[in-house]
C-alpha positions in Angstrom: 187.2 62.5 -13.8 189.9 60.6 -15.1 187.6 58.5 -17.5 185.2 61.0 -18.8 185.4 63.8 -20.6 183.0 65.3 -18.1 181.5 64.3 -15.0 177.9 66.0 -13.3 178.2 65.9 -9.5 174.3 65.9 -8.3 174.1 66.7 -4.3 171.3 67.7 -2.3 173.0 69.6 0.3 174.4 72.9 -0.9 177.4 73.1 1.4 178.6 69.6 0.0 178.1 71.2 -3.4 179.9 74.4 -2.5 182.8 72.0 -1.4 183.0 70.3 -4.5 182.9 73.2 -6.5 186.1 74.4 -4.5 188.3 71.1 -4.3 187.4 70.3 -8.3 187.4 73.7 -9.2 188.0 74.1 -12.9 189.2 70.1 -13.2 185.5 69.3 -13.5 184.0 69.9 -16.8 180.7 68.9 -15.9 177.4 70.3 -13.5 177.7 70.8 -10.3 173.3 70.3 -10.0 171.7 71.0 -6.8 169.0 68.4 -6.4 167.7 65.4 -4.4 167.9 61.9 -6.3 164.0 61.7 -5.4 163.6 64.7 -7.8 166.3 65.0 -10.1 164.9 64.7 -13.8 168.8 64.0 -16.2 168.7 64.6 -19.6 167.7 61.3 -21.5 170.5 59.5 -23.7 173.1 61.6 -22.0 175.4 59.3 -19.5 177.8 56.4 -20.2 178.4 56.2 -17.1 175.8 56.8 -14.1 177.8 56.2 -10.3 175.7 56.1 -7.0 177.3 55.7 -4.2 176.1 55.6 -0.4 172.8 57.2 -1.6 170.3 54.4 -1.6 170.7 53.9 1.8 168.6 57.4 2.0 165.8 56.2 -0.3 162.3 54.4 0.2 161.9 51.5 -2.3 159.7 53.2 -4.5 162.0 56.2 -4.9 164.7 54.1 -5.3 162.9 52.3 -8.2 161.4 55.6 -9.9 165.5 56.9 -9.4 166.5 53.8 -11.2 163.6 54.1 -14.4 164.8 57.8 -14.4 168.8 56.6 -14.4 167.8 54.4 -16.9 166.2 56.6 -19.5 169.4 59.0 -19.4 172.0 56.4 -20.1 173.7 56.7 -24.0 174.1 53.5 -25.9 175.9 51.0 -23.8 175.8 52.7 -21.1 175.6 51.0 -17.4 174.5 52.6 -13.6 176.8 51.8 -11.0 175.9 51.0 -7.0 177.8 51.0 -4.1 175.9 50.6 -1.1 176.4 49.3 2.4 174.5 45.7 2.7 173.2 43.7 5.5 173.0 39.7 6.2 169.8 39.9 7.7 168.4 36.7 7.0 165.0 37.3 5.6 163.1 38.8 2.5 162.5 42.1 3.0 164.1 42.5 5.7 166.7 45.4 6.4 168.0 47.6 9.5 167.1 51.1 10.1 169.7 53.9 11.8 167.5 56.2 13.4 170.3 58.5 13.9 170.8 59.6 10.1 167.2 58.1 8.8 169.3 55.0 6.4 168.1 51.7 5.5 170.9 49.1 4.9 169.3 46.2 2.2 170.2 42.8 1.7 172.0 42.0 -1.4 168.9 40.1 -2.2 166.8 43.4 -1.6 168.6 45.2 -3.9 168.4 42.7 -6.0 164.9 42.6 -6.3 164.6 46.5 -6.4 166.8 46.2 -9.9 164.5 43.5 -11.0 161.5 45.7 -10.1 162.8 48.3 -12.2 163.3 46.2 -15.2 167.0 46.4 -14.5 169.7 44.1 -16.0 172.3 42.9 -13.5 175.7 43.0 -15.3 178.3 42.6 -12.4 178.5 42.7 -8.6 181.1 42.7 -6.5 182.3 42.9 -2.8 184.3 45.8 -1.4 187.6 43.7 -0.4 189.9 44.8 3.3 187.0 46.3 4.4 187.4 47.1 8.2 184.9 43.6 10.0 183.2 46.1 12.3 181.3 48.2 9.8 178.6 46.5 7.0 180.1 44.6 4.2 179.8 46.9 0.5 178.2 45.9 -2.5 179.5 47.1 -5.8 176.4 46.8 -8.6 176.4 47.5 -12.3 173.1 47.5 -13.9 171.2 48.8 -17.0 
């Protein structure tokens, strides 16, 4: 909120949503939308800036590829989508691990990677969460467009 004039916080569950409404309160200058990344349809040519964080995890491939077409279309001139995403070392293409408990998929790096390509994506940057705690999965930073 600091670097935009306004931000649009999209969230699927409505008691996240209502939360955000009430820390942010009249800070935010943006939407608060109640939607699902699966099914949220933003305004094309609208975003500089387009941040997804800890959501992938909670997509299939192909949702996660129509998200990105759809992310795509709504970014202004110049504008870049950024990731940040738990990743995996699973040695492997295609492979990646499955938590039952709260139905995510942690990628590879190389997954994701081909996912942007798939989309017709153009990796910009990437980057590595640093002083991360060892016992938890390392964190990707992406920027595409």
């Amino acid at each position: 909120m600091n670097l935009c004039d306004r931000v649009d916080l999209l969230e699927q569950d409505v008691v996240y949503l209502d939360k955000a409404k009430e820390l942010l309160g009249d800070r935010n200058k943006g939407l608060f939308v109640h939607d699902g990344v699966q099914t949220f349809e933003p305004q094309e040519g609208l975003y500089k800036i387009i941040w997804v964080q800890w959501v992938a995890l909670y997509l299939t491939d192909e949702d996660m590829i129509s998200f990105l077409h759809r992310c795509r279309a709504a970014l202004a001139e110049g504008g870049c989508i950024f990731f940040k995403e738990n990743t995996t070392t699973v040695v492997g293409q295609g492979q990646f691990i499955v938590d039952k408990e709260d139905n995510s998929i942690t990628r590879s790096d190389a997954h994701y990677k081909r996912l942007f390509d798939a989309a017709g994506m153009e990796l910009l940057r990437e980057g590595e969460q640093e002083e991360f705690p060892k016992e938890l999965f390392d964190v990707k930073m992406y920027c595409v467009r």
